[in-house]
N, C-alpha and C positions, 0 to 999 in steps of 0.2 A: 223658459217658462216664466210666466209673472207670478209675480209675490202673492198674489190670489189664491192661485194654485197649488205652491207651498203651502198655505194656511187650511185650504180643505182637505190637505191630505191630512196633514194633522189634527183637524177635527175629527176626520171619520176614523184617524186610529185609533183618538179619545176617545170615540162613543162607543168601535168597536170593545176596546180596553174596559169602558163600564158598562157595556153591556153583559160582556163574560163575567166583572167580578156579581153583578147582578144577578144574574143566572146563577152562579156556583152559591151564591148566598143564599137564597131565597129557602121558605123552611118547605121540608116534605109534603107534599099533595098527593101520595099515595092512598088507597083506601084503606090501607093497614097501619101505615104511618102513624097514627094516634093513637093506635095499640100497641106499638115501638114502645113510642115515648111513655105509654103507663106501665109498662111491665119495666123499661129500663129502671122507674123511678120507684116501682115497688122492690127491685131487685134494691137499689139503692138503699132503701129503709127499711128493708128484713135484718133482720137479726142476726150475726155469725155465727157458726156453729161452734167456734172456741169460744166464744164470751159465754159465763158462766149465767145460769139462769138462776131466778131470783125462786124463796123457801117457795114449797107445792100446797102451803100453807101461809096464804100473810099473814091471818091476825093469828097464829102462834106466835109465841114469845120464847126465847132461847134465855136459858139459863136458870 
């Protein structure tokens, strides 16, 4: 085989090689997908149930 030959093999492994990291990258296109992402990010920035909550009362004053 020529030297040619060798070199498009190894192109089309490249392209295959970036096409798959391409593919497994790419972000969600589901029709729910964007309702993922906002409940993951609201779950994220709720509150825990062990962190103590603050007086049921702010402008009381203790003491």
């Amino acid at each position: 085989m020529s030297n040619l030959v060798y070199l498009l093999i190894a192109v089309v492994i490249s392209v295959v090689g970036v096409l798959a990291v391409w593919y497994r990258g790419r972000p969600p296109t589901s029709p729910s997908s964007s309702i993922d992402q906002f409940s993951e990010k609201m779950r994220a920035l709720a509150p825990q149930d062990d962190e103590p909550q603050g007086p049921s009362d702010p402008l009381r004053r203790r003491g």
